[in-house]
N, C-alpha and C positions, 0 to 999 in steps of 0.2 A: 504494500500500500504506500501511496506517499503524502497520504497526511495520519496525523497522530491525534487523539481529544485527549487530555488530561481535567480530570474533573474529581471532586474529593467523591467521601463514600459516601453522600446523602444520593446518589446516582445509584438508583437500587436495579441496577442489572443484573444477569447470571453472568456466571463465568462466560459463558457461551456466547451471548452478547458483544460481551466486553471483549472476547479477543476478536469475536469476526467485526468489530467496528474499531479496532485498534484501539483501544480504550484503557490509558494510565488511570491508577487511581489515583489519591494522595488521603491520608488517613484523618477522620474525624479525630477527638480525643473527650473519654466521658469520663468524667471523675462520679462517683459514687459513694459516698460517707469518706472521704481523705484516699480513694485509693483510684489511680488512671488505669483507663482502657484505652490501647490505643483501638481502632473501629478497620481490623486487617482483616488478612485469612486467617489469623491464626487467632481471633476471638473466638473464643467459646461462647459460644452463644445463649447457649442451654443457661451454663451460668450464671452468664452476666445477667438475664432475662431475673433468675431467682434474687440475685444482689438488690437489682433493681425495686423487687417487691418487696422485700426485708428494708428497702432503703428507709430509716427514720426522717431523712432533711432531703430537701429538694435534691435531683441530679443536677450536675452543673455539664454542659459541651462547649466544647471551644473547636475553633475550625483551623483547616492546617497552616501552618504559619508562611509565610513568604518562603522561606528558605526550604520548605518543602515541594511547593510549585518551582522554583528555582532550581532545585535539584530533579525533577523531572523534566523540566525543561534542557537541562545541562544534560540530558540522557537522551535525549530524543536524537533520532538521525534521521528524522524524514522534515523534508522542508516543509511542508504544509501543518502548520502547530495551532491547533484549537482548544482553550483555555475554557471552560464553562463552569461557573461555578452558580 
């Protein structure tokens, strides 16, 4: 392909999607009672779902920072680069 989307994980594709539309993620981040998720493959979902309801104080999310779109961008090799967040 020669364009690439980078877009965080509020972009709820499947895997399947995301690779036939060339599709970077970059990671949400959810804090739940003092402790971060970062919002990858490798969250446990199951889990974080149970934390979430045991949660006593609000959840807090923060969205990926600069320097994470920047380092996907710094990784891209196709010229055509589509940012949507």
């Amino acid at each position: 392909m020669d364009y690439k989307i980078i877009t965080d994980t509020s972009c709820d594709l499947s895997k399947e999607m995301a690779r036939d539309l060339n599709i970077t993620y970059v990671p949400f981040y959810i804090s739940i009672s003092g402790v971060e998720y970062t919002d990858d493959d490798e969250l446990d979902v199951n889990a974080f779902i149970q934390e979430m309801v045991k949660a006593p104080e609000p959840i807090r999310t923060a969205c990926a920072s600069s320097f994470e779109y920047t380092k996907a961008l710094n990784d891209c090799e196709e010229n055509n680069i589509f940012v949507v967040t």
